[in-house]
PADOTOR-581313 format. One record per residue (C-alpha): residue in one letter; x, y, z; residue number from 1. Coordinates in steps of 0.5 Angstrom, whole numbers, always signed. Layout:
REM residues N
+------+-------+-------+-------+-----+
! type !  east ! north !    up ! seq !
+------+-------+-------+-------+-----+
!    a !     X !     Y !     Z ! NUM !
...
+------+-------+-------+-------+-----+
***
This chain:
REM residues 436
+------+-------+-------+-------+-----+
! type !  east ! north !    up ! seq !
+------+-------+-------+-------+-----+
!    x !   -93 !   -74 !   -29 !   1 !
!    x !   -94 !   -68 !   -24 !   2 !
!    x !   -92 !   -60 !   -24 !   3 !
!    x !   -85 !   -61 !   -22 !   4 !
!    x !   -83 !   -67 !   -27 !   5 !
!    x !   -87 !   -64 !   -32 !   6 !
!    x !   -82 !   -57 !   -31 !   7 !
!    x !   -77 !   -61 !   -32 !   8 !
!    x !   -78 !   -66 !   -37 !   9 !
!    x !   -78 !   -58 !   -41 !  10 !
!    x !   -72 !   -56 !   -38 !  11 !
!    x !   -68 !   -63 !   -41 !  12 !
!    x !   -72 !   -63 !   -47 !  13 !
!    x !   -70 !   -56 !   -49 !  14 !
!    x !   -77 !   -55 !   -50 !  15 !
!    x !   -79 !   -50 !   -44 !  16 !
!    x !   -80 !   -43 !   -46 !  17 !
!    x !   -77 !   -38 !   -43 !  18 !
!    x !   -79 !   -30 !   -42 !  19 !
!    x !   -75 !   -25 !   -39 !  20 !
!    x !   -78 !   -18 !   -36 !  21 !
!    x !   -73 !   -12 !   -38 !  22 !
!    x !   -69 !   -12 !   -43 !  23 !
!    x !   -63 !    -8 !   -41 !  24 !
!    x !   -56 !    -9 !   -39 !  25 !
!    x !   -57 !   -15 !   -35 !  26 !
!    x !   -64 !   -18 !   -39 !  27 !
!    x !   -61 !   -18 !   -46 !  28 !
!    x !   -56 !   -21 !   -45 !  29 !
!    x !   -59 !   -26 !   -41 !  30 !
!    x !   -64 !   -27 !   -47 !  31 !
!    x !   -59 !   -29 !   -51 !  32 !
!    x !   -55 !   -34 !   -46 !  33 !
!    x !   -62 !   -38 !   -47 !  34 !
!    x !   -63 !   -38 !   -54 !  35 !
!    x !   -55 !   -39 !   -55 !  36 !
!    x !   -58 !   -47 !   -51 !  37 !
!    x !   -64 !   -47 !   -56 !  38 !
!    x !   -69 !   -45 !   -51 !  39 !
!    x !   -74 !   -40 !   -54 !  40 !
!    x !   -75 !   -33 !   -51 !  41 !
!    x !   -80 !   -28 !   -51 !  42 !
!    x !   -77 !   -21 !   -48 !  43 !
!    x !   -82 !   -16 !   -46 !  44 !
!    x !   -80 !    -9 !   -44 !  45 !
!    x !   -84 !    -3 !   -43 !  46 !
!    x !   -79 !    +2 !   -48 !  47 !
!    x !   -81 !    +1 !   -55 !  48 !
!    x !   -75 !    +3 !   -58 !  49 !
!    x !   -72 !    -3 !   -55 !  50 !
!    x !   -77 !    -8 !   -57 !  51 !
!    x !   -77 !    -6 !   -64 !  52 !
!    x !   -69 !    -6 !   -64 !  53 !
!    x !   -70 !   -13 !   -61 !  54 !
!    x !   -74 !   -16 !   -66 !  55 !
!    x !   -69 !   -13 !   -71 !  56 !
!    x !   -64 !   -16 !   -68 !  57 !
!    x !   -60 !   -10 !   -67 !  58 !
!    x !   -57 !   -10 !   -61 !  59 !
!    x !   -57 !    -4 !   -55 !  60 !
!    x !   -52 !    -7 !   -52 !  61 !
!    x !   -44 !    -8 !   -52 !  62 !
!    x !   -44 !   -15 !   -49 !  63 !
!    x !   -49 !   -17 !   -54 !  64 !
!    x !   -47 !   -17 !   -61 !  65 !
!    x !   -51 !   -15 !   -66 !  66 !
!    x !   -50 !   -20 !   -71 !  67 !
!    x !   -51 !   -26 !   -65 !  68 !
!    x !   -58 !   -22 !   -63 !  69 !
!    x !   -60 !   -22 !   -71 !  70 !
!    x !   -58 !   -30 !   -71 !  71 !
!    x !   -63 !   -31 !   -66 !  72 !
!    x !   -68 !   -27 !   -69 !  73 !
!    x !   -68 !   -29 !   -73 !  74 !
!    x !   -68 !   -37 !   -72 !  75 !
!    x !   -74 !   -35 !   -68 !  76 !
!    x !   -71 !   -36 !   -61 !  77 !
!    x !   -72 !   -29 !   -59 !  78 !
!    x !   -78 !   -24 !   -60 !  79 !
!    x !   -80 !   -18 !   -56 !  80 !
!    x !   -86 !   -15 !   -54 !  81 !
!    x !   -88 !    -9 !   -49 !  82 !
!    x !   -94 !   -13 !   -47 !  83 !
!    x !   -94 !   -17 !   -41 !  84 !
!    x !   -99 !   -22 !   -44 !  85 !
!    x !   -95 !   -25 !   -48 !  86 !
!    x !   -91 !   -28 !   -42 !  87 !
!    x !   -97 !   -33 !   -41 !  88 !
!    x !   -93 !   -38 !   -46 !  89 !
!    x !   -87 !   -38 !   -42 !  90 !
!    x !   -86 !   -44 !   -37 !  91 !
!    x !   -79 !   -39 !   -34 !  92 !
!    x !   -80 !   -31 !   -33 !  93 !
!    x !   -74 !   -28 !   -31 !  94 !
!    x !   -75 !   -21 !   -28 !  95 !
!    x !   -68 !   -16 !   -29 !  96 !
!    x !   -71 !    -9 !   -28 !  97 !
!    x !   -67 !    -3 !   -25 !  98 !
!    x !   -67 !    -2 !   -17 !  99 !
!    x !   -64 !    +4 !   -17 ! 100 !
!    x !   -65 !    +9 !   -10 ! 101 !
!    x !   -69 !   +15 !    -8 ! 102 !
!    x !   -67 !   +21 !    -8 ! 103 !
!    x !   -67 !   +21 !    +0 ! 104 !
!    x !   -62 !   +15 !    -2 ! 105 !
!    x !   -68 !   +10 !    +0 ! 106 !
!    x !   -70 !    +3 !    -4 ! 107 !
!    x !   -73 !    +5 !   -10 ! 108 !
!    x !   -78 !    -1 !   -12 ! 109 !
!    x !   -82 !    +2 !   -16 ! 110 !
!    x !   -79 !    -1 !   -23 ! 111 !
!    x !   -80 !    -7 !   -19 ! 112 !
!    x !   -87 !    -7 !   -18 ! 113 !
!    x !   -89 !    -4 !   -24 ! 114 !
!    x !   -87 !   -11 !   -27 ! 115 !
!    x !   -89 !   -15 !   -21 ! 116 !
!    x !   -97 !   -12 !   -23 ! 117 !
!    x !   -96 !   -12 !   -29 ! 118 !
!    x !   -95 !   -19 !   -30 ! 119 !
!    x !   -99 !   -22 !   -24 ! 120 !
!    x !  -106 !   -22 !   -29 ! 121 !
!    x !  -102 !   -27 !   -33 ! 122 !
!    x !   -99 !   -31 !   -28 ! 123 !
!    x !  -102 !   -38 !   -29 ! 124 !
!    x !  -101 !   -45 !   -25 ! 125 !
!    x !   -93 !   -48 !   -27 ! 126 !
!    x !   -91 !   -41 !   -28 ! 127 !
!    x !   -84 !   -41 !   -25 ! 128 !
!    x !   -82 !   -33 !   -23 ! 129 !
!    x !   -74 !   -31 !   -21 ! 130 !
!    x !   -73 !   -25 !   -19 ! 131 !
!    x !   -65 !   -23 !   -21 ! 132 !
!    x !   -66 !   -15 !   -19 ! 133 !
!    x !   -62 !   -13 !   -14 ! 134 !
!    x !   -66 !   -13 !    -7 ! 135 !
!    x !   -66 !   -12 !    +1 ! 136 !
!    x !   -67 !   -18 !    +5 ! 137 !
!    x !   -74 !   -20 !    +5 ! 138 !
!    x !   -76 !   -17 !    -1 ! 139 !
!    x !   -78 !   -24 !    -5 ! 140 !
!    x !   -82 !   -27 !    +2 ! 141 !
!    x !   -85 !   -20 !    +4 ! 142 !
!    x !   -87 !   -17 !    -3 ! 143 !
!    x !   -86 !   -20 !    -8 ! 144 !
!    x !   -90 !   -28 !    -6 ! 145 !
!    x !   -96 !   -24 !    -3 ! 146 !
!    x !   -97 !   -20 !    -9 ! 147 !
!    x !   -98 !   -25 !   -14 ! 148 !
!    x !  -101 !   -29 !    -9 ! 149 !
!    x !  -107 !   -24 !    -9 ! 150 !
!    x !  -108 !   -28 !   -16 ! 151 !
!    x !  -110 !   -33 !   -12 ! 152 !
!    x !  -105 !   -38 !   -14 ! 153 !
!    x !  -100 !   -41 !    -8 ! 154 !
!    x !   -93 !   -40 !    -8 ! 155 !
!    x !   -90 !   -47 !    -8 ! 156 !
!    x !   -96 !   -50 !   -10 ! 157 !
!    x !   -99 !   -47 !   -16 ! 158 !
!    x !   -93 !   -44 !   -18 ! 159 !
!    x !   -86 !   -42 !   -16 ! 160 !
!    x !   -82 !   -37 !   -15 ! 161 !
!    x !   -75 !   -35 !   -13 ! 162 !
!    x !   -69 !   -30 !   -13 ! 163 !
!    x !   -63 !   -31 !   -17 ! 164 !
!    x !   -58 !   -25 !   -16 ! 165 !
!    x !   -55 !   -23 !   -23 ! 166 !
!    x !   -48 !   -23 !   -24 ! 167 !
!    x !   -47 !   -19 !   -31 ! 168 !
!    x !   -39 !   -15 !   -30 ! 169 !
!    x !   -41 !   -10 !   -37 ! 170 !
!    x !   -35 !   -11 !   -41 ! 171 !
!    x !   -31 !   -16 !   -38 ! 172 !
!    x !   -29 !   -21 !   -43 ! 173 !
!    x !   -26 !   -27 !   -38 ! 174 !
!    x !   -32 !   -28 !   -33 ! 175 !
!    x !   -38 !   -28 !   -37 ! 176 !
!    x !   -46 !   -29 !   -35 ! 177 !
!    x !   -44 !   -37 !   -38 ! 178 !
!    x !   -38 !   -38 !   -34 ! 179 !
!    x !   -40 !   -35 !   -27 ! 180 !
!    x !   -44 !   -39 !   -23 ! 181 !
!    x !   -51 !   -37 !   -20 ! 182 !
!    x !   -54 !   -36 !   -13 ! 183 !
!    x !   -61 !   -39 !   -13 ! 184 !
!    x !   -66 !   -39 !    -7 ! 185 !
!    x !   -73 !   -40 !    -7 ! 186 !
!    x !   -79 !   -39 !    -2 ! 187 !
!    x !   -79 !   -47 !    -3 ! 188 !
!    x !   -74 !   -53 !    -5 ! 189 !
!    x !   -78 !   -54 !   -10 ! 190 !
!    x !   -78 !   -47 !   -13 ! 191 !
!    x !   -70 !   -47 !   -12 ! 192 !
!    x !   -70 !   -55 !   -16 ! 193 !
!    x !   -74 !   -52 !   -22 ! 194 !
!    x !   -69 !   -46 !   -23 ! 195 !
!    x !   -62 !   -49 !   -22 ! 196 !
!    x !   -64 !   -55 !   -27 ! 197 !
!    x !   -65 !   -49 !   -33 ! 198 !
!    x !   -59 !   -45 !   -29 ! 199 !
!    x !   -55 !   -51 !   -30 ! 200 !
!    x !   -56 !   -52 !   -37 ! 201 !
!    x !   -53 !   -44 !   -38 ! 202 !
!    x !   -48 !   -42 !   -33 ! 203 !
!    x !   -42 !   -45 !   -31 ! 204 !
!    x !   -46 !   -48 !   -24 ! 205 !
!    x !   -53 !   -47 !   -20 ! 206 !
!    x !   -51 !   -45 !   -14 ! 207 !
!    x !   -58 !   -47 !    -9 ! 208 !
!    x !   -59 !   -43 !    -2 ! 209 !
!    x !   -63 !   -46 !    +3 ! 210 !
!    x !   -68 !   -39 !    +1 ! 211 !
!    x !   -69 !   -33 !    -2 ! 212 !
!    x !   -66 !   -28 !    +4 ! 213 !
!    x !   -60 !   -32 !    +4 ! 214 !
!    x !   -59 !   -31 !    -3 ! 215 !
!    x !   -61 !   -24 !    -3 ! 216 !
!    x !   -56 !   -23 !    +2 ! 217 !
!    x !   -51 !   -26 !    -2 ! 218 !
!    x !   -51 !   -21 !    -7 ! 219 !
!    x !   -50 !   -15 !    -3 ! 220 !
!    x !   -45 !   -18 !    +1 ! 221 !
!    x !   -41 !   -19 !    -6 ! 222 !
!    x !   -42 !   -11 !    -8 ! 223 !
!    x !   -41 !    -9 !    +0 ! 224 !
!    x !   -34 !   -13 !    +1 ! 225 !
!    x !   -33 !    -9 !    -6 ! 226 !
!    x !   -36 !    -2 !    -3 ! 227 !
!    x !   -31 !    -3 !    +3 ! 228 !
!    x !   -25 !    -4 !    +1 ! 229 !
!    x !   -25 !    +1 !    -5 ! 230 !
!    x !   -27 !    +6 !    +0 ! 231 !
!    x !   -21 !    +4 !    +5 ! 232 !
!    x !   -16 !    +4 !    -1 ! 233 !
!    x !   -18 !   +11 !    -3 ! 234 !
!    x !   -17 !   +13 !    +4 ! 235 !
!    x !   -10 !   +10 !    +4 ! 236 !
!    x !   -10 !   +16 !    -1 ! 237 !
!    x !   -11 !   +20 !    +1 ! 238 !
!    x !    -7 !   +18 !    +8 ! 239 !
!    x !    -1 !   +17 !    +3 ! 240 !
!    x !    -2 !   +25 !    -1 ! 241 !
!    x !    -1 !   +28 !    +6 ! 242 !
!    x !    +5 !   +23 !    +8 ! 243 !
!    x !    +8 !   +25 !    +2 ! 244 !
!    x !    +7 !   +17 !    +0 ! 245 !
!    x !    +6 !   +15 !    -7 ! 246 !
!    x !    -1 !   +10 !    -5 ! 247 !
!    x !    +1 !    +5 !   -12 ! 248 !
!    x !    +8 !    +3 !   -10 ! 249 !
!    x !    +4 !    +1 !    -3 ! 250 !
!    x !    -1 !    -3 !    -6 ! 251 !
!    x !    +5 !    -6 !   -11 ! 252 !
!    x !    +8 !    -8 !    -5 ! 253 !
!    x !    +2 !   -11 !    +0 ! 254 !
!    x !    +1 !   -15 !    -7 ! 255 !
!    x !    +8 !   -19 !    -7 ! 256 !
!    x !    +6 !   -22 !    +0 ! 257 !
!    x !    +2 !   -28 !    -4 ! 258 !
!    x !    -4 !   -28 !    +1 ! 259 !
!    x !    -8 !   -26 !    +6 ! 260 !
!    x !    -9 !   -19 !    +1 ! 261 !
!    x !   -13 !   -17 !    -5 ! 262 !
!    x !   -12 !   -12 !    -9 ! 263 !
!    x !   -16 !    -5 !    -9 ! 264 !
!    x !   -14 !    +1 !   -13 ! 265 !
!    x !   -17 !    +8 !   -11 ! 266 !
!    x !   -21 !   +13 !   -16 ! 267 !
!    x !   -25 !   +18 !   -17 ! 268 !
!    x !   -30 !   +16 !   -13 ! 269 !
!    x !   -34 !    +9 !   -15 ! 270 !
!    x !   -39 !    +8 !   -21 ! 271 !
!    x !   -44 !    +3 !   -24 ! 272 !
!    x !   -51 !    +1 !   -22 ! 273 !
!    x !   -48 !    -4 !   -16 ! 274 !
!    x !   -43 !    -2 !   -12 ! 275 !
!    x !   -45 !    +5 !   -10 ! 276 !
!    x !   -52 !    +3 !   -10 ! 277 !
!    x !   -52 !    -4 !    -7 ! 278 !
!    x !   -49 !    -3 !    +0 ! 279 !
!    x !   -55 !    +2 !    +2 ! 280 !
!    x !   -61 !    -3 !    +0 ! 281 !
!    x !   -57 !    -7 !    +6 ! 282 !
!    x !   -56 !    -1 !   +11 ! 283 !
!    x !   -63 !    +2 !   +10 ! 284 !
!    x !   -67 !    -6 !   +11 ! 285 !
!    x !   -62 !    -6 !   +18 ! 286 !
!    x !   -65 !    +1 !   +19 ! 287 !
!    x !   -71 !    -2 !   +19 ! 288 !
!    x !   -69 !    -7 !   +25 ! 289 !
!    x !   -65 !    -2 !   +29 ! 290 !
!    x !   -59 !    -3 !   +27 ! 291 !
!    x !   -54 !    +2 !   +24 ! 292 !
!    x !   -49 !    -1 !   +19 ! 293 !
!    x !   -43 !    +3 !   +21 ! 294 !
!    x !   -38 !    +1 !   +17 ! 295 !
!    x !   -43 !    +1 !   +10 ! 296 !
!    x !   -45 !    +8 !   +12 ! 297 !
!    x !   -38 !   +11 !   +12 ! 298 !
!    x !   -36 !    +7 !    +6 ! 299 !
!    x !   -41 !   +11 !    +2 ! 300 !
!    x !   -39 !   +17 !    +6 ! 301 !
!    x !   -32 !   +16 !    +3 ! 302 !
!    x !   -33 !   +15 !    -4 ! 303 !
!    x !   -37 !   +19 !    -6 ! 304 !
!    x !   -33 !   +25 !    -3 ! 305 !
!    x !   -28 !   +23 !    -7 ! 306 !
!    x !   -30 !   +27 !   -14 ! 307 !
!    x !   -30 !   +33 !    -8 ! 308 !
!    x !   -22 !   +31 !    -7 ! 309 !
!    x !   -20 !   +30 !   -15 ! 310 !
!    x !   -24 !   +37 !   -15 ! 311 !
!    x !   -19 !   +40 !   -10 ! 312 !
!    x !   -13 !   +36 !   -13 ! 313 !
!    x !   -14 !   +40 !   -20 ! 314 !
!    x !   -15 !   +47 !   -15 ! 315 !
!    x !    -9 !   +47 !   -12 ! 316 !
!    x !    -5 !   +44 !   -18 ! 317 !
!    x !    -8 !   +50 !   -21 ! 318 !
!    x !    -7 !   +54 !   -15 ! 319 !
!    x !    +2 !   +52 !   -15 ! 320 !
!    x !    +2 !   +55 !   -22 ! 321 !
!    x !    -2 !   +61 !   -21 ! 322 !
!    x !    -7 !   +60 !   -24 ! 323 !
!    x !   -15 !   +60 !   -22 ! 324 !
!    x !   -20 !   +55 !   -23 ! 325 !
!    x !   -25 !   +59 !   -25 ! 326 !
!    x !   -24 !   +60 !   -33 ! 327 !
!    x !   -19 !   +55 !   -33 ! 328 !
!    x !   -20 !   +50 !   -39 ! 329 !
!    x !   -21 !   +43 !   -37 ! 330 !
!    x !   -21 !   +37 !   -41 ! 331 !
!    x !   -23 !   +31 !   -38 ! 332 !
!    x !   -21 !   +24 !   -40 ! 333 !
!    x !   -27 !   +19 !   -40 ! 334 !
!    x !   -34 !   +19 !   -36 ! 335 !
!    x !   -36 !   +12 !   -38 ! 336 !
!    x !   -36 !    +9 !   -30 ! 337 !
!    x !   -29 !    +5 !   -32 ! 338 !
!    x !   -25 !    +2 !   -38 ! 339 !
!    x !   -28 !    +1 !   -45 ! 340 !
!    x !   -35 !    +1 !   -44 ! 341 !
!    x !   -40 !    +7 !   -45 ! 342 !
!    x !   -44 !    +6 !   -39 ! 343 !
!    x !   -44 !   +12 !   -35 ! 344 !
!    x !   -49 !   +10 !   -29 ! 345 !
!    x !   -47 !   +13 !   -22 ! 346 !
!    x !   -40 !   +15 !   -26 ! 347 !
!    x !   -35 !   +19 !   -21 ! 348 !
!    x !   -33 !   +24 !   -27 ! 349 !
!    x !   -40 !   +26 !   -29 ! 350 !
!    x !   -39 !   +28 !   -21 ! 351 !
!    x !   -33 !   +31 !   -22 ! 352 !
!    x !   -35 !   +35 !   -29 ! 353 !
!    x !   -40 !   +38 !   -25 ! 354 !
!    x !   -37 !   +41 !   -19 ! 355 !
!    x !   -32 !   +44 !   -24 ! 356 !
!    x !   -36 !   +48 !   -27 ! 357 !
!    x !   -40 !   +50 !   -20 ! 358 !
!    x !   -33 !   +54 !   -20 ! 359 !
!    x !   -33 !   +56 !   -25 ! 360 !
!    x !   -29 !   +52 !   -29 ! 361 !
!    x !   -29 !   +52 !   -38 ! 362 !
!    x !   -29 !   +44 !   -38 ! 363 !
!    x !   -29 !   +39 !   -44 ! 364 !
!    x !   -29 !   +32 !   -44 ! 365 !
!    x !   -26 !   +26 !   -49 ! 366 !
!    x !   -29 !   +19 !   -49 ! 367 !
!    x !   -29 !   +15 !   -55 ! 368 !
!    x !   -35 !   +10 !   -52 ! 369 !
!    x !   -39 !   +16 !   -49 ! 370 !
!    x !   -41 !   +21 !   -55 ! 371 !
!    x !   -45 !   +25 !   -52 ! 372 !
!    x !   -48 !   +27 !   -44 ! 373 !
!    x !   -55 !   +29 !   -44 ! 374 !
!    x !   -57 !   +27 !   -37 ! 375 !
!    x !   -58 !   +30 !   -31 ! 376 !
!    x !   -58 !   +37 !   -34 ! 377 !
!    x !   -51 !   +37 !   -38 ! 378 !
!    x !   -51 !   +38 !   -45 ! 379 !
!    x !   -44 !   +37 !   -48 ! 380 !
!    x !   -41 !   +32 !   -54 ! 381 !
!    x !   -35 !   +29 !   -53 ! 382 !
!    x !   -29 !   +33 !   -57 ! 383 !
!    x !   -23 !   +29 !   -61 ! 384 !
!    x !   -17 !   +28 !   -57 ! 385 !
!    x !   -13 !   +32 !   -61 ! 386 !
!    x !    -5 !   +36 !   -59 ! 387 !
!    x !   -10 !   +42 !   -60 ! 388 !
!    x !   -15 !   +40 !   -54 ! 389 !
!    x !   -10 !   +38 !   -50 ! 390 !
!    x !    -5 !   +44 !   -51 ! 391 !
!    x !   -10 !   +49 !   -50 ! 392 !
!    x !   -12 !   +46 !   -44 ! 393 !
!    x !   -10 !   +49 !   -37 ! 394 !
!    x !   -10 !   +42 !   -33 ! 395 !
!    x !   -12 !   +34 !   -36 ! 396 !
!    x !   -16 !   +30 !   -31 ! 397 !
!    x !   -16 !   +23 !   -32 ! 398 !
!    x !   -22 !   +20 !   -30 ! 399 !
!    x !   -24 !   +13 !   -34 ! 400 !
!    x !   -17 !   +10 !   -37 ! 401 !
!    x !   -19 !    +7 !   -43 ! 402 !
!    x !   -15 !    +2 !   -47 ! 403 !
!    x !   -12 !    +6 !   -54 ! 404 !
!    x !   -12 !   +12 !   -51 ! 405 !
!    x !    -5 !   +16 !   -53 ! 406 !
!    x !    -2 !   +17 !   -46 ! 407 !
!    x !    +5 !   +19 !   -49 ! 408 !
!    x !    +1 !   +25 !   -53 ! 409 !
!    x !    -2 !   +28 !   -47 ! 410 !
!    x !    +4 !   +28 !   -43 ! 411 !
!    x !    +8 !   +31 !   -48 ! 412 !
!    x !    +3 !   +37 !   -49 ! 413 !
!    x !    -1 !   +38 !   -44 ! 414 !
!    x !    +1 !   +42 !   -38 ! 415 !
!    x !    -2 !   +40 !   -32 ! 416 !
!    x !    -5 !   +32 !   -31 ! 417 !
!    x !    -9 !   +30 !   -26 ! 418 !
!    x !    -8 !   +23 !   -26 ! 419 !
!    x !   -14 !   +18 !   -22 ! 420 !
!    x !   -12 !   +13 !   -25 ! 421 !
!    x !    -6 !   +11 !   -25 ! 422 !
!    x !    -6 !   +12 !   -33 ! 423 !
!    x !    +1 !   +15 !   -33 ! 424 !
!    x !    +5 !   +11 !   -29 ! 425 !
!    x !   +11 !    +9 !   -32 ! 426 !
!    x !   +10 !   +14 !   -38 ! 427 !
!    x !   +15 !   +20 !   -40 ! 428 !
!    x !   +14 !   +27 !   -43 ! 429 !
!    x !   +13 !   +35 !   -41 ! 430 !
!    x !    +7 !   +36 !   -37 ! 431 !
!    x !    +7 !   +37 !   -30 ! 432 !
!    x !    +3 !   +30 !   -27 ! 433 !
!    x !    +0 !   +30 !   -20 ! 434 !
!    x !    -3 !   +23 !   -18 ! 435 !
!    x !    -8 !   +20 !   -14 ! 436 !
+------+-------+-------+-------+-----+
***
């Protein structure tokens, strides 16, 4: 039996062994859709705290239950591990760490590298690697073949080696990882066959495409179209704002139209490790080739300028009620990125928060999924949603409209609301409501 055969005689039997590098909100998950199908998992991860939860059964992440995590431990299908070594047993390793960008908004590699040399030692003949962190194009081909290839083993012939974008929407309960089907392209048609024959026991489909660049590609037209549209929809606001137009009742009306149209709505910005992130990796590859990827570049250029105009929306609603920004107390609603999760990766309100207090506003925020803010120097807990807080605030900003939140009561107590989110909509009482 050769090396193909012999992979795939493991995938049907249930008996291949899968490993799987970084252990966060796309790895974990990942991890448990295996074991769900009665493969074996060996999770490595650098933070230990990680790995020690893991092997606890106790989850970090909302999209995997800790009394699911716990089952699968303890049946002995998951097992973590900060060392790379223990990869050697593993037929699959499945590659999930962050790609996030640079502070001159370049592709940051790093996260990626460092486990690509980590596990290099350990890779062996029949290793089948798939890289589902996002990436620009070129990047399975260009860096990551060589560098196992410095082993001395081929890619396509000693081992294989694909790309294989994740598809993981952090609190979405309908379009799970196991019910999206999934893009694989490999550097050859043996390393595409290997890895949606085990994709096609665990997700609704295995897409193959014909190579790895096709396939990273994919991914960043998905989060680009994305990206885009937002970014036209939040100029459409603000085009509406000076027009006198109220921007939902013009997207509730292109909706009737039945085709040819899809439903974006504005915001204070847009948030998540994808959308604001993904579009740029595609932009700067382009750069690299002469080519200047216009639309991309003025769609980031508008979202990120959105937190600016939801701070000048609450400075001129203050301003209309004779009150100065500076030393207003302001509540805001929410910092996760969106609705009923705890995720705040490149959330618009953490931007939002810090340019009120750059101008000197007192600013407080609720969110029942996000208890605390220690990161990129702020230092605030999340205050009860009260009639109190609500009442002794000069101004509400509305920027995550999380399921459950009482509405009504900040209506009839507050007074004044910056709405981003079309929270309100719908809903009577005192306050004054100004709406993106």
């Amino acid at each position: 039996m050769n090396m193909r055969e012999e992979i795939l005689k493991k995938v049907d039997e249930r008996t291949a062994v899968i490993g799987v590098v970084g252990l966060g909100y796309v790895g974990l998950p990942l991890a448990a859709d295996f074991a769900e199908e009665g493969y074996r998992v060996i999770g490595v991860d650098v933070d230990r705290a990680k790995v020690d939860m893991v092997n606890q059964g106790k989850s970090y992440i909302p999209d995997t239950p800790t009394e699911t995590l716990r089952g699968f431990v303890e049946k002995g299908l998951i097992r973590a591990s900060t060392d790379y070594g223990a990869l050697g047993e593993a037929d699959f390793v499945f590659i999930a760490v962050p790609t996030p960008l640079s502070k001159t908004r370049d592709p940051d590699m790093g996260f990626v590298m460092s486990a690509i040399t980590s596990f290099a030692p350990h890779l062996r003949r029949g290793h089948i690697v798939s890289l589902e962190s996002t990436v620009y194009p070129g990047t399975t081909d260009e860096v990551i073949k060589p560098e196992l290839e410095k082993t001395g083993l081929v890619a396509g012939k000693d081992f294989f080696l694909t790309f294989s974008p994740e598809r993981i929407n952090p609190g979405d309960p309908v379009h799970r990882p196991k019910t999206t089907p999934k893009v694989v392209g490999g550097v050859d048609p043996v390393s595409t066959e290997l890895v949606c024959a085990i994709y096609d026991k665990v997700v609704k489909k295995a897409v193959p495409m014909t190579s790895a660049r096709a396939a990273e590609m994919v991914k960043l037209l998905e989060n680009t179209f994305r990206a885009v549209n937002i970014a036209l929809v939040n100029e459409l606001a603000i085009m509406c704002e000076l027009l006198g137009i109220d921007v939902w009742e013009v997207i509730d009306g292109a909706e009737t139209k039945g085709f040819g149209y899809m439903k974006f709505f504005p915001g204070p910005g847009i948030g998540g490790h994808c959308i604001p992130i993904d579009p740029l990796y595609l932009s700067w590859k382009m750069k690299s080739l002469n080519y200047n990827a216009r639309m991309i570049e003025v769609a980031s250029e508008i979202n990120t300028s959105m937190p600016r105009h939801v701070l000048q929306m609450t400075a001129n609603a203050l301003n209309d009620d004779r009150k100065p920004l500076k030393g207003s107390k302001i509540l805001v609603i929410g910092v996760a990125y969106k609705p009923d999760i705890r995720d705040t990766r490149e959330s618009p309100a953490l931007d939002v928060i810090k340019l009120l207090k750059e101008k000197g506003a007192v600013v407080s925020y609720h969110d029942p999924f996000v208890h605390d803010l220690r990161e990129e120097g702020m230092d605030m807990a999340s205050v009860d949603l009260t009639p109190e807080a609500v009442s002794s605030s000069e101004a509400v900003v509305i920027t995550t409209d999380h399921t459950g939140t009482d509405w009504e009561m900040i209506l009839e107590k507050a007074k004044l609301v910056i709405d981003t989110r079309n929270a309100t909509r719908g809903k009577r009482g005192k306050a004054r409501v100004i709406r993106i």
